[in-house]
PQR file of N, CA, C, O and H, with PARSE charges and radii, in Angstrom:
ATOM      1  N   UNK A   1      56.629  90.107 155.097 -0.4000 1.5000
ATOM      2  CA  UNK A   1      56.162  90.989 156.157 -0.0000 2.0000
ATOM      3  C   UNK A   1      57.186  92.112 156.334  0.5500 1.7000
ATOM      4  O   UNK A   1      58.329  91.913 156.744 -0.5500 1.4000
ATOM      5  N   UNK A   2      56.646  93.416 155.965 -0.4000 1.5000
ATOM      6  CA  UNK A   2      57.585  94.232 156.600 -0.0000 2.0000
ATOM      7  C   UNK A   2      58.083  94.676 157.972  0.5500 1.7000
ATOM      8  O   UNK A   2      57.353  94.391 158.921 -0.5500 1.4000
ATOM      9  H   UNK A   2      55.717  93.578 155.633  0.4000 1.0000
ATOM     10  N   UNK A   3      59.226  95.336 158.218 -0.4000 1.5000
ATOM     11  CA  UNK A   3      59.652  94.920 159.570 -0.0000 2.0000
ATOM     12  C   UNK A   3      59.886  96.913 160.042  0.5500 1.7000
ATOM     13  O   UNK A   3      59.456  97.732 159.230 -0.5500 1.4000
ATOM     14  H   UNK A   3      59.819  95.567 157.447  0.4000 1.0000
ATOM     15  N   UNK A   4      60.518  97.375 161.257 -0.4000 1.5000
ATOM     16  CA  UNK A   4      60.485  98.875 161.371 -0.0000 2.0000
ATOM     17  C   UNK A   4      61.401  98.514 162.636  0.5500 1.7000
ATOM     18  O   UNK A   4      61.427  97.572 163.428 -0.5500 1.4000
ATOM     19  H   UNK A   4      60.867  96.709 161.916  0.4000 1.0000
ATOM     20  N   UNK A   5      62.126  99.671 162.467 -0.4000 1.5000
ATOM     21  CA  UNK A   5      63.111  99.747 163.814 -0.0000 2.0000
ATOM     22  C   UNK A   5      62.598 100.352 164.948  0.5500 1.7000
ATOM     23  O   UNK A   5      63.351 100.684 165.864 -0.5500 1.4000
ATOM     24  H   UNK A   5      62.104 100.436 161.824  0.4000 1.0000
ATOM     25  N   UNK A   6      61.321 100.544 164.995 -0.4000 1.5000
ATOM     26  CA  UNK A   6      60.287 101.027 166.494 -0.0000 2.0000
ATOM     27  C   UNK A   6      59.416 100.012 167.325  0.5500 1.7000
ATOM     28  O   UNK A   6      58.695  99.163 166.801 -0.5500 1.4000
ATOM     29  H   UNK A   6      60.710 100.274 164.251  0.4000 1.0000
ATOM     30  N   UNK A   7      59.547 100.177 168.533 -0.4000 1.5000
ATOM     31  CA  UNK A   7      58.753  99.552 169.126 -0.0000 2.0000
ATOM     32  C   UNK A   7      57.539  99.316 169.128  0.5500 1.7000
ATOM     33  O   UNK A   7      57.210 100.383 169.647 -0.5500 1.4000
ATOM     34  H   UNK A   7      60.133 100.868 168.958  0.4000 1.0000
ATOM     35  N   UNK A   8      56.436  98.707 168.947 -0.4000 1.5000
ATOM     36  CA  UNK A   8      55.076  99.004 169.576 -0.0000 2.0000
ATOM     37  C   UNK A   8      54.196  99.844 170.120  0.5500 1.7000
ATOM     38  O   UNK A   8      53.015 100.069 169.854 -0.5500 1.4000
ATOM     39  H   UNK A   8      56.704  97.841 168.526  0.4000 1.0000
ATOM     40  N   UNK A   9      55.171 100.422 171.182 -0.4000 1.5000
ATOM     41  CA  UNK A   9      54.629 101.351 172.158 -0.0000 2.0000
ATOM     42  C   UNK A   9      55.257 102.578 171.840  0.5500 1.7000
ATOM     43  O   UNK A   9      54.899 103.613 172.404 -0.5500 1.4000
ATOM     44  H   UNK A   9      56.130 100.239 171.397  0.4000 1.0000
ATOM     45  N   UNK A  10      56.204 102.566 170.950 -0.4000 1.5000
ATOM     46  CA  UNK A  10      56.560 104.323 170.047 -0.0000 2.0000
ATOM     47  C   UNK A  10      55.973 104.796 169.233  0.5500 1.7000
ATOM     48  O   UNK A  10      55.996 105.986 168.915 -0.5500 1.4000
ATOM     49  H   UNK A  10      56.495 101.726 170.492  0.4000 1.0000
ATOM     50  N   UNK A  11      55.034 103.507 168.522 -0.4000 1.5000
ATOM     51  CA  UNK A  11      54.546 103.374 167.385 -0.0000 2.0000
ATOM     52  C   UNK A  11      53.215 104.390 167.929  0.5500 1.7000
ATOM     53  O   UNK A  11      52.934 105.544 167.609 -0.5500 1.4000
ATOM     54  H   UNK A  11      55.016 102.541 168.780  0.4000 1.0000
ATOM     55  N   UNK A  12      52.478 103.343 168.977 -0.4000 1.5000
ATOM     56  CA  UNK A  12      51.344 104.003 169.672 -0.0000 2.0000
ATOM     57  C   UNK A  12      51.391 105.146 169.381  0.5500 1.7000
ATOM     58  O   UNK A  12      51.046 105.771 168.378 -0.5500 1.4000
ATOM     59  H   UNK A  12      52.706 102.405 169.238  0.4000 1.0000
ATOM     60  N   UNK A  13      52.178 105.617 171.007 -0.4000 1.5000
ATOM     61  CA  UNK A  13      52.373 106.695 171.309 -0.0000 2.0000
ATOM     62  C   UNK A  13      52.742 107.828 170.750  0.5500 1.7000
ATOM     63  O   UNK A  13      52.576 108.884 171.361 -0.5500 1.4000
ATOM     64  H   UNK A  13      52.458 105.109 171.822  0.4000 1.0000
ATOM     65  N   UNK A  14      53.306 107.798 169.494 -0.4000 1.5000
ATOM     66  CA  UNK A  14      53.763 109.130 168.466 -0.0000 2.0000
ATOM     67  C   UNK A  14      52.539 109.261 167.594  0.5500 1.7000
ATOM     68  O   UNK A  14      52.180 110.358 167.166 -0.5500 1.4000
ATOM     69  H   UNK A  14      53.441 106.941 168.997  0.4000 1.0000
ATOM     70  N   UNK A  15      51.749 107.871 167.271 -0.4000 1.5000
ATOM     71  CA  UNK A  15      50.769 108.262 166.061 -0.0000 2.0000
ATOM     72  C   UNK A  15      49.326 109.212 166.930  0.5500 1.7000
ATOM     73  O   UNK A  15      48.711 110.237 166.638 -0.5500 1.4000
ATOM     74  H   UNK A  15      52.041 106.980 167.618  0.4000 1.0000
ATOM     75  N   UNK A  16      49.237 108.103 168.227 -0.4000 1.5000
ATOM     76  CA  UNK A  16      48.089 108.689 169.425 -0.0000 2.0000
ATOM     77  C   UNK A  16      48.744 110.785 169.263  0.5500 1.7000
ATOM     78  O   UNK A  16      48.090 111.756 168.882 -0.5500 1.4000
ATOM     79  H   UNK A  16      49.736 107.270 168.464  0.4000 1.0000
ATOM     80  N   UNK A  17      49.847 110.726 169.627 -0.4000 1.5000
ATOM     81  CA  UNK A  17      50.550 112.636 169.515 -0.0000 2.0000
ATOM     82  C   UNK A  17      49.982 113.284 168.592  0.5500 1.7000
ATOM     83  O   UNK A  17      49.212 114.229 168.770 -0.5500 1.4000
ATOM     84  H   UNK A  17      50.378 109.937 169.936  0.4000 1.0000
ATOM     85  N   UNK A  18      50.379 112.744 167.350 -0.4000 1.5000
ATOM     86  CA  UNK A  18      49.769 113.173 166.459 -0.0000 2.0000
ATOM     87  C   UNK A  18      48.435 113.063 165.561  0.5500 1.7000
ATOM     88  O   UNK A  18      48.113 113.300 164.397 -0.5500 1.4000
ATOM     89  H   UNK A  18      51.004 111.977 167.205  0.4000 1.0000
ATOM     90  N   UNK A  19      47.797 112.543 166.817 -0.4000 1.5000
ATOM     91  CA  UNK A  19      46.383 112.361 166.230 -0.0000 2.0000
ATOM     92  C   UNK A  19      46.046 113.593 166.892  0.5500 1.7000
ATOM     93  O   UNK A  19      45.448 114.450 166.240 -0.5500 1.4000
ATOM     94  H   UNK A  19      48.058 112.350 167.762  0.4000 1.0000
ATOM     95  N   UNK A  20      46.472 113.891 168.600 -0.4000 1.5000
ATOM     96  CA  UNK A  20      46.002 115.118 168.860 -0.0000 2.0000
ATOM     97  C   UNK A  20      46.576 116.072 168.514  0.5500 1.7000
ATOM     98  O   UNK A  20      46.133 116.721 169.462 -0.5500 1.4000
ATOM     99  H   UNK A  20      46.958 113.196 169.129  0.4000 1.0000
ATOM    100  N   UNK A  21      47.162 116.758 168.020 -0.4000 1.5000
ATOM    101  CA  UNK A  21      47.660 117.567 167.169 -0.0000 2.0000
ATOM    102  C   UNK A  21      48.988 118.349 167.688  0.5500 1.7000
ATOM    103  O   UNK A  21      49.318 119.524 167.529 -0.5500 1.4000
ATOM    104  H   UNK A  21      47.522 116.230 167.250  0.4000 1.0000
ATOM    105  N   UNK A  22      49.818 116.967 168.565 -0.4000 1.5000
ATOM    106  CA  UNK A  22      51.037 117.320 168.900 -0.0000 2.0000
ATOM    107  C   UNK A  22      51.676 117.848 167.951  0.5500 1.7000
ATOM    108  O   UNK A  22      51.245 117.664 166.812 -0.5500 1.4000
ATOM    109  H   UNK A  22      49.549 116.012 168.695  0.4000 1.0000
ATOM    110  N   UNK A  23      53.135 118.821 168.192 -0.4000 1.5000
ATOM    111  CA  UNK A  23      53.339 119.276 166.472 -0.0000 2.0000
ATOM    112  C   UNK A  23      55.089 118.569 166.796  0.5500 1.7000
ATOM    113  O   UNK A  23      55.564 118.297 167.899 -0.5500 1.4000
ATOM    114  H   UNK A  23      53.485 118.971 169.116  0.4000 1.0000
ATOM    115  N   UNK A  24      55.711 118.429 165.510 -0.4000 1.5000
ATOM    116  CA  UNK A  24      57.093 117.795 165.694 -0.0000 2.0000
ATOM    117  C   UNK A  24      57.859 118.236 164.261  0.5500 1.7000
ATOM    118  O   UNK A  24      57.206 118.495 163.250 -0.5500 1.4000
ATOM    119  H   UNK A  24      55.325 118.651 164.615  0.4000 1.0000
ATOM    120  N   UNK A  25      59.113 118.280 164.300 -0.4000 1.5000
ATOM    121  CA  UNK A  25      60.235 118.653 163.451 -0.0000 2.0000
ATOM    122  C   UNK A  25      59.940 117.789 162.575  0.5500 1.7000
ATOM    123  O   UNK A  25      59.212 116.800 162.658 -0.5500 1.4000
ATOM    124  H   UNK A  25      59.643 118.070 165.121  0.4000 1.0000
ATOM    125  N   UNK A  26      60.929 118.468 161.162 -0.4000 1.5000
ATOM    126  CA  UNK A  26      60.686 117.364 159.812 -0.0000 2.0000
ATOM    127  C   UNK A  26      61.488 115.967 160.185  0.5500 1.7000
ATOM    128  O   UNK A  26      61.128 114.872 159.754 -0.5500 1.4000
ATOM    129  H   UNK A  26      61.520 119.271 161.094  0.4000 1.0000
ATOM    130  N   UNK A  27      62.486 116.142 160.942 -0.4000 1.5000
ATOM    131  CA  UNK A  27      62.820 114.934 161.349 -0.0000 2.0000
ATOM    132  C   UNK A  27      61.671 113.541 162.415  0.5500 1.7000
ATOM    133  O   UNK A  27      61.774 112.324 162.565 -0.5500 1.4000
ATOM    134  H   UNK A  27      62.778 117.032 161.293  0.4000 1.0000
ATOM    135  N   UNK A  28      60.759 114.510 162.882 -0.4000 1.5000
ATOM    136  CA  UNK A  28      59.330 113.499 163.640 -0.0000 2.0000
ATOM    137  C   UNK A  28      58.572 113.427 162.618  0.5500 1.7000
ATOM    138  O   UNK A  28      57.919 112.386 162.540 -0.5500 1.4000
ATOM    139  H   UNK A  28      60.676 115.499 162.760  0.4000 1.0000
ATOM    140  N   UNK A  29      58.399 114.395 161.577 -0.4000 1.5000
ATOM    141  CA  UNK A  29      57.003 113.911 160.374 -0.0000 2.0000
ATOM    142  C   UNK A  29      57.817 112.982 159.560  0.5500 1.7000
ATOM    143  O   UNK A  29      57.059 112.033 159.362 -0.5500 1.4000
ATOM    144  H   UNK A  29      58.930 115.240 161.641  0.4000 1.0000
ATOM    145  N   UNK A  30      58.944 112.733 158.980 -0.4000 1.5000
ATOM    146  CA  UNK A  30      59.169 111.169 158.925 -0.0000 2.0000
ATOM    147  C   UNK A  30      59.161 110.388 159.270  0.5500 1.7000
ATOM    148  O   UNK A  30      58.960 109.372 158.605 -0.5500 1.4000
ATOM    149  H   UNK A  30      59.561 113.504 159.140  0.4000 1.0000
ATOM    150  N   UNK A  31      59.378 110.401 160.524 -0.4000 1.5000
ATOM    151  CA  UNK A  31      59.470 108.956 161.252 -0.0000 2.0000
ATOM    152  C   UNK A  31      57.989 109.099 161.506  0.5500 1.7000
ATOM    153  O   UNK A  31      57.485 108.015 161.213 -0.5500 1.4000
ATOM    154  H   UNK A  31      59.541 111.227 161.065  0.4000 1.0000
ATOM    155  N   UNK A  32      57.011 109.992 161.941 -0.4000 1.5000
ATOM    156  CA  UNK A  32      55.596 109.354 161.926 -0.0000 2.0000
ATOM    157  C   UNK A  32      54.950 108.782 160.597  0.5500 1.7000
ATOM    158  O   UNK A  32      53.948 108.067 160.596 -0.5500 1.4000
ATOM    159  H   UNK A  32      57.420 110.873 162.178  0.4000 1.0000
ATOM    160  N   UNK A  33      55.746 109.243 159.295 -0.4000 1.5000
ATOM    161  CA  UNK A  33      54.946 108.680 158.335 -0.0000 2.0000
ATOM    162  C   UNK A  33      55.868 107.221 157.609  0.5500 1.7000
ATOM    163  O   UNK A  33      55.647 106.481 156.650 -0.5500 1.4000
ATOM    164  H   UNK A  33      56.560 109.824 159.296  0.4000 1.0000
ATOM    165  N   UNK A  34      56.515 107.275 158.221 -0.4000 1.5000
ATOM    166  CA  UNK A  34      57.232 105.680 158.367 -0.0000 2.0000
ATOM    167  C   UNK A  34      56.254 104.745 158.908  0.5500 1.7000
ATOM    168  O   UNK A  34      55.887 103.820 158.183 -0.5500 1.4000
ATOM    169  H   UNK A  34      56.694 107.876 159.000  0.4000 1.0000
ATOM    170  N   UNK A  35      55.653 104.896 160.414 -0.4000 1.5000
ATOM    171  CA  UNK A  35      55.404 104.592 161.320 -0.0000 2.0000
ATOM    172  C   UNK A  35      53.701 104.290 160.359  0.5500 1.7000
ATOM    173  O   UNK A  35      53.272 103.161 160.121 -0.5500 1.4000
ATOM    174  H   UNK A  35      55.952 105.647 161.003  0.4000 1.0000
ATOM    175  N   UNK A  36      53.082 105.429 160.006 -0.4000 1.5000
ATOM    176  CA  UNK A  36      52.095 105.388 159.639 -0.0000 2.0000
ATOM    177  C   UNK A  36      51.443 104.006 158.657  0.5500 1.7000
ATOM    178  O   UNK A  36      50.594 103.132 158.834 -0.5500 1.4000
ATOM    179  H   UNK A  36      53.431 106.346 160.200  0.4000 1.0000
ATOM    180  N   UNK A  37      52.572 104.483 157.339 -0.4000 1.5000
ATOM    181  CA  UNK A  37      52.869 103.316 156.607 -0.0000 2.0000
ATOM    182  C   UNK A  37      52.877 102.221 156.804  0.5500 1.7000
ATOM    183  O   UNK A  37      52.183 101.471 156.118 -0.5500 1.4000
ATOM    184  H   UNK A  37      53.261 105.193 157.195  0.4000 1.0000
ATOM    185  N   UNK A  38      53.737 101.716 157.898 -0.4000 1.5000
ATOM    186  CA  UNK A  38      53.726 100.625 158.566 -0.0000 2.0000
ATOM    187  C   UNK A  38      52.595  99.988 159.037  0.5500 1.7000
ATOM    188  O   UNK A  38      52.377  98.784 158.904 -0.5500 1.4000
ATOM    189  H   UNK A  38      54.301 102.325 158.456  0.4000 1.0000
ATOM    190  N   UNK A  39      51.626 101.058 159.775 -0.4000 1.5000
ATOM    191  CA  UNK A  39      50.642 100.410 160.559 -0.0000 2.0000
ATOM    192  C   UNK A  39      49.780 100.291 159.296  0.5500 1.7000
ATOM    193  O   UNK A  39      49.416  99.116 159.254 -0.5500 1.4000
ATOM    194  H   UNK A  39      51.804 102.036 159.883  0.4000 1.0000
ATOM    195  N   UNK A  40      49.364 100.858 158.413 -0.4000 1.5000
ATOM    196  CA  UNK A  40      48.589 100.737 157.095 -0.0000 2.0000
ATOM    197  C   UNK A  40      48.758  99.149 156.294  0.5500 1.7000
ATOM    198  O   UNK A  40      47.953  98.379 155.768 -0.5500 1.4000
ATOM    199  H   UNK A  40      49.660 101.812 158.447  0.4000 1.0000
ATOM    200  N   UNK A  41      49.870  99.138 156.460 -0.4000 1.5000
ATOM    201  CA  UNK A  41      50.683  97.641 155.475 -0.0000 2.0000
ATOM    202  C   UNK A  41      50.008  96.511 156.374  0.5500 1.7000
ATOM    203  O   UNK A  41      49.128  95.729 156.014 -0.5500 1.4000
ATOM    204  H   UNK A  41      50.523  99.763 156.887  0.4000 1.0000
ATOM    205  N   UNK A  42      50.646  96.604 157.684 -0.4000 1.5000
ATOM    206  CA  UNK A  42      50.182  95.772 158.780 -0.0000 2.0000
ATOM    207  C   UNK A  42      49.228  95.404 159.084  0.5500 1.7000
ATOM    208  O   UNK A  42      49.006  94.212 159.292 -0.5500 1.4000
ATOM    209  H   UNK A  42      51.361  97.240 157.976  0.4000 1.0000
ATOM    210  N   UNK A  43      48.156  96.573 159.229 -0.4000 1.5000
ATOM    211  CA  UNK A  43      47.273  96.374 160.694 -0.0000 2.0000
ATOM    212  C   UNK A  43      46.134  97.000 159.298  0.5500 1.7000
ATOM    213  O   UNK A  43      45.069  97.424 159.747 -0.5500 1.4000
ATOM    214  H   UNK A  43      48.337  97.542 159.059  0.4000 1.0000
ATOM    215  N   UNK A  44      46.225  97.058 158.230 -0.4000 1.5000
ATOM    216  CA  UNK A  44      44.923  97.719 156.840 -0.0000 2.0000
ATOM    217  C   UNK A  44      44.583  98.586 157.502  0.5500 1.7000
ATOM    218  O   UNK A  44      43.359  98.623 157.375 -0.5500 1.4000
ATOM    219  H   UNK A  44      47.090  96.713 157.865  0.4000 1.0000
ATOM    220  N   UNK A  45      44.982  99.559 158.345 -0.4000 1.5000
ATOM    221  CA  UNK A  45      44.034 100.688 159.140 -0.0000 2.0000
ATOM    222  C   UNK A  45      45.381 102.113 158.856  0.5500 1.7000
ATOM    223  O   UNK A  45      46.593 101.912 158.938 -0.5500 1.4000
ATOM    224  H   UNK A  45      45.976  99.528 158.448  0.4000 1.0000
ATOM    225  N   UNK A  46      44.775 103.373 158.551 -0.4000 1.5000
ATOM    226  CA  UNK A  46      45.632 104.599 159.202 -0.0000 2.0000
ATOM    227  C   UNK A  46      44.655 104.720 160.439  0.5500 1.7000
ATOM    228  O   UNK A  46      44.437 105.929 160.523 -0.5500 1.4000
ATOM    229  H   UNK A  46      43.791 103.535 158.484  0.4000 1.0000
ATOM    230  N   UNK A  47      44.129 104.231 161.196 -0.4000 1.5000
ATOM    231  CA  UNK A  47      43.606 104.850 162.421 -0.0000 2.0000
ATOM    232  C   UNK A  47      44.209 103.920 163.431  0.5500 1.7000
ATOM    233  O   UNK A  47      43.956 102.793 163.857 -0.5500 1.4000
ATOM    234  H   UNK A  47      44.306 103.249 161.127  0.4000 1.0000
ATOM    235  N   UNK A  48      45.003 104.738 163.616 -0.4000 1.5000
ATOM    236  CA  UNK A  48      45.722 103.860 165.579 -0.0000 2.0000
ATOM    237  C   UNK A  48      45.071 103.796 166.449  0.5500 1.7000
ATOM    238  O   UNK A  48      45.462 103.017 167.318 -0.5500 1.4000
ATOM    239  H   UNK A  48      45.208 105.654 163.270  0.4000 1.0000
ATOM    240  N   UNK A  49      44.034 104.383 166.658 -0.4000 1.5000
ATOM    241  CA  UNK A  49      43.169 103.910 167.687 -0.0000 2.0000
ATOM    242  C   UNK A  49      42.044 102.886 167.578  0.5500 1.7000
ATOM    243  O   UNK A  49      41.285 102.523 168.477 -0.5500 1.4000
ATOM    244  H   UNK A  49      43.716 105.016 165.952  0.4000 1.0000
ATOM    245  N   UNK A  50      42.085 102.434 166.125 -0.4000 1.5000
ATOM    246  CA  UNK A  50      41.308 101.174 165.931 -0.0000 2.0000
ATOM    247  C   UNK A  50      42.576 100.186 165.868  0.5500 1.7000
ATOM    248  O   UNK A  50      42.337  98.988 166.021 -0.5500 1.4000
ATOM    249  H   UNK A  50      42.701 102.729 165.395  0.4000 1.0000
ATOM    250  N   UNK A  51      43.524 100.477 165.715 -0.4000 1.5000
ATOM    251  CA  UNK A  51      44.794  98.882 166.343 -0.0000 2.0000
ATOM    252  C   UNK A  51      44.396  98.903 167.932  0.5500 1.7000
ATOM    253  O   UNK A  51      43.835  99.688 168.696 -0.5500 1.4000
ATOM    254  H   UNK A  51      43.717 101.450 165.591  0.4000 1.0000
ATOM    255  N   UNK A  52      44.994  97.611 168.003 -0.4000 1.5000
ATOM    256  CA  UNK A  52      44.713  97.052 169.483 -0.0000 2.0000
ATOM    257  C   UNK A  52      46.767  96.716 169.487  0.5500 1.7000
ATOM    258  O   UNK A  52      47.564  96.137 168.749 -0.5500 1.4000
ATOM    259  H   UNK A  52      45.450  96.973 167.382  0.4000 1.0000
ATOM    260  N   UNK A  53      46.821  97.418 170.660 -0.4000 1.5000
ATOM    261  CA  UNK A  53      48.683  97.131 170.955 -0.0000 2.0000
ATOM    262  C   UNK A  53      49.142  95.604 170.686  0.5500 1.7000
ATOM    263  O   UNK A  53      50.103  95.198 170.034 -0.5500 1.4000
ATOM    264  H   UNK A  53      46.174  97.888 171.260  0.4000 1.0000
ATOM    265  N   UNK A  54      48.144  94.882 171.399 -0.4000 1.5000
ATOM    266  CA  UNK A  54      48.776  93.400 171.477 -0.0000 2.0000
ATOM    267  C   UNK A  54      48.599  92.881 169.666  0.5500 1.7000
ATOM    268  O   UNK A  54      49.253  91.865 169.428 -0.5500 1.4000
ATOM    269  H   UNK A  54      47.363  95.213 171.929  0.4000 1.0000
ATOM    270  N   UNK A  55      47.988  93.331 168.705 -0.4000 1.5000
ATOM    271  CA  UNK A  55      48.165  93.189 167.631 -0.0000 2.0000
ATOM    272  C   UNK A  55      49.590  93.741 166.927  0.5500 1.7000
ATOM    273  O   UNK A  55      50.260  93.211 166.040 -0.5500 1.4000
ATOM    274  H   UNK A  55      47.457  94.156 168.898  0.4000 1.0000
ATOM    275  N   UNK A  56      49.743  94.637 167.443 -0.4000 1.5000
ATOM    276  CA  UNK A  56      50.935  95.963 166.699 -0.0000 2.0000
ATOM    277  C   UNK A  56      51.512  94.951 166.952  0.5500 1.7000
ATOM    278  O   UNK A  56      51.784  94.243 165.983 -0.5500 1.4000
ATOM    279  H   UNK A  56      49.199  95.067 168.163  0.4000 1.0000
ATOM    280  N   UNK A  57      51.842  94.575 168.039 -0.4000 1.5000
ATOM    281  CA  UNK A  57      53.016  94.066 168.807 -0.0000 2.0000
ATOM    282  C   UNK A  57      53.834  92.854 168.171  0.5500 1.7000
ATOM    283  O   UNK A  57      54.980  92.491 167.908 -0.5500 1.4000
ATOM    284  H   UNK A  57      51.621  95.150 168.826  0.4000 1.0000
ATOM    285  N   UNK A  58      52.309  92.411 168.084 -0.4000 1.5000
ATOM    286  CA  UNK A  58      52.976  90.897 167.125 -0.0000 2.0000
ATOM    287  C   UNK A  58      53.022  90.880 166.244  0.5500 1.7000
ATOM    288  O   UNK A  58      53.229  89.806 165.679 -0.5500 1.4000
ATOM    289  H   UNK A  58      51.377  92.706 168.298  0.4000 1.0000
ATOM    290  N   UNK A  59      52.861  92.072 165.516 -0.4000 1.5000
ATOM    291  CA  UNK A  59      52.904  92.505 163.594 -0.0000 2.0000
ATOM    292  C   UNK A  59      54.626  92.754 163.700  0.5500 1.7000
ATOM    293  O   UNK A  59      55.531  92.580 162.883 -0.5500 1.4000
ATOM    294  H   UNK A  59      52.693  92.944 165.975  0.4000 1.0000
ATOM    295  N   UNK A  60      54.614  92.989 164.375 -0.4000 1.5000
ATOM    296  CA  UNK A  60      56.342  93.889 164.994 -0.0000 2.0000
ATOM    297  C   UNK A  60      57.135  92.926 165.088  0.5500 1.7000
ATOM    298  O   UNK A  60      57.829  92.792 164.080 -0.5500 1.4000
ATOM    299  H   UNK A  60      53.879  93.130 165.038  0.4000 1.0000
ATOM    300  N   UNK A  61      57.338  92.119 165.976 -0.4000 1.5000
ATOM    301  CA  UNK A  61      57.632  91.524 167.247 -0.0000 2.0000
ATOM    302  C   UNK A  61      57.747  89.527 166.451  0.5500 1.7000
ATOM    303  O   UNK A  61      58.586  88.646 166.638 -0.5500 1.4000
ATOM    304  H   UNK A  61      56.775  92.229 166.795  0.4000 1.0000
ATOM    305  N   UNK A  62      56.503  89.559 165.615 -0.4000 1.5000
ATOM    306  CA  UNK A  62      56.183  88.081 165.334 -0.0000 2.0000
ATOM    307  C   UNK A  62      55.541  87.186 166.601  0.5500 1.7000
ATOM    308  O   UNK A  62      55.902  87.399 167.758 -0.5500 1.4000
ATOM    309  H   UNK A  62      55.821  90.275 165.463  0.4000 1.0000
ATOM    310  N   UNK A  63      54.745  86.363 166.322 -0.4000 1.5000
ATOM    311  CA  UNK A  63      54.741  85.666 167.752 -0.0000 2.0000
ATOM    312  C   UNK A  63      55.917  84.936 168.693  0.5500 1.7000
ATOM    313  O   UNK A  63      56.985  84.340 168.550 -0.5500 1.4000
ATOM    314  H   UNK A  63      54.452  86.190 165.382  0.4000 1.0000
ATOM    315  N   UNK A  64      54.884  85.439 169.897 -0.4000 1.5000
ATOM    316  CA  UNK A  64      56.093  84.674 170.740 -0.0000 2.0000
ATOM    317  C   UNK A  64      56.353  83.018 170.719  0.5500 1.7000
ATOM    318  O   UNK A  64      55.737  82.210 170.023 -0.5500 1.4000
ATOM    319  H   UNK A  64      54.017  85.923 170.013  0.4000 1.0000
ATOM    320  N   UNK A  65      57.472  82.721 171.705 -0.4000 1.5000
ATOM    321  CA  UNK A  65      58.074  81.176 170.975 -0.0000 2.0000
ATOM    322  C   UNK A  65      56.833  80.092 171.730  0.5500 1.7000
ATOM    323  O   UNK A  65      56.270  79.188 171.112 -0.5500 1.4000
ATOM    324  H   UNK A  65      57.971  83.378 172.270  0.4000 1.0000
ATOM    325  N   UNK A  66      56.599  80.419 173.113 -0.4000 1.5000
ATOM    326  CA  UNK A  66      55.044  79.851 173.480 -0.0000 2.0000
ATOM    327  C   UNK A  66      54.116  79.364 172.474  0.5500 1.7000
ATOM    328  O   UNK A  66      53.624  78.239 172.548 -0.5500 1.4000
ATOM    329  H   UNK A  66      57.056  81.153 173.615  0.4000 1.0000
ATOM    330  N   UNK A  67      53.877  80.142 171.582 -0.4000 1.5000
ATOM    331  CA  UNK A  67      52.918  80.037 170.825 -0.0000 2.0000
ATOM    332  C   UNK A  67      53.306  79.501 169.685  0.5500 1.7000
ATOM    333  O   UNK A  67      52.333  79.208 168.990 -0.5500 1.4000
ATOM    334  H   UNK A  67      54.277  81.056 171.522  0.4000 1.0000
ATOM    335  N   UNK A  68      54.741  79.148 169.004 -0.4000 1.5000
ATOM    336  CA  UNK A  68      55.438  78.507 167.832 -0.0000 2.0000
ATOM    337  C   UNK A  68      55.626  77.273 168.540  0.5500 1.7000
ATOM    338  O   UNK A  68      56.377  76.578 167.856 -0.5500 1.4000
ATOM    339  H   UNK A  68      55.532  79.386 169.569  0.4000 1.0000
ATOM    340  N   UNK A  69      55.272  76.642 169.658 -0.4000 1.5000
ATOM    341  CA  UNK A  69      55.644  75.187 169.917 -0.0000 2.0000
ATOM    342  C   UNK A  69      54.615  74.554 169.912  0.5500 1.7000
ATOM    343  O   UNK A  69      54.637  73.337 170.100 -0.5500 1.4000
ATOM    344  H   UNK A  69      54.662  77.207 170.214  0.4000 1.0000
TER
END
């Protein structure tokens, strides 16, 4: 499983930006196509608005320990 040094909710929120056609430095179009990648590997989708957060989260995150006992 690959892993990313962003949160969940950065993940969202930068790909949601740039879906509307927020604009960002070459230093943000890498990290969104890091980000992108990621959710592609993960979640089989480039569309972030067909992920559901609580999925990202635990693609990210792994499950919580609740749920490993």
């Amino acid at each position: 499983m690959p892993t990313i040094e962003f949160s969940a909710v950065e993940i969202y929120r930068e790909l949601i930006d740039e879906k509307k056609g927020k604009p960002c430095d070459e230093e943000g179009i890498a990290k969104r196509n890091k980000m992108k990648d990621f959710v592609k590997v993960t979640m089989k989708t480039t569309e972030i608005d067909k992920v559901q957060l609580a999925d990202l989260k635990t693609a990210i995150e792994g499950e919580g320990l609740i749920k490993r006992i």
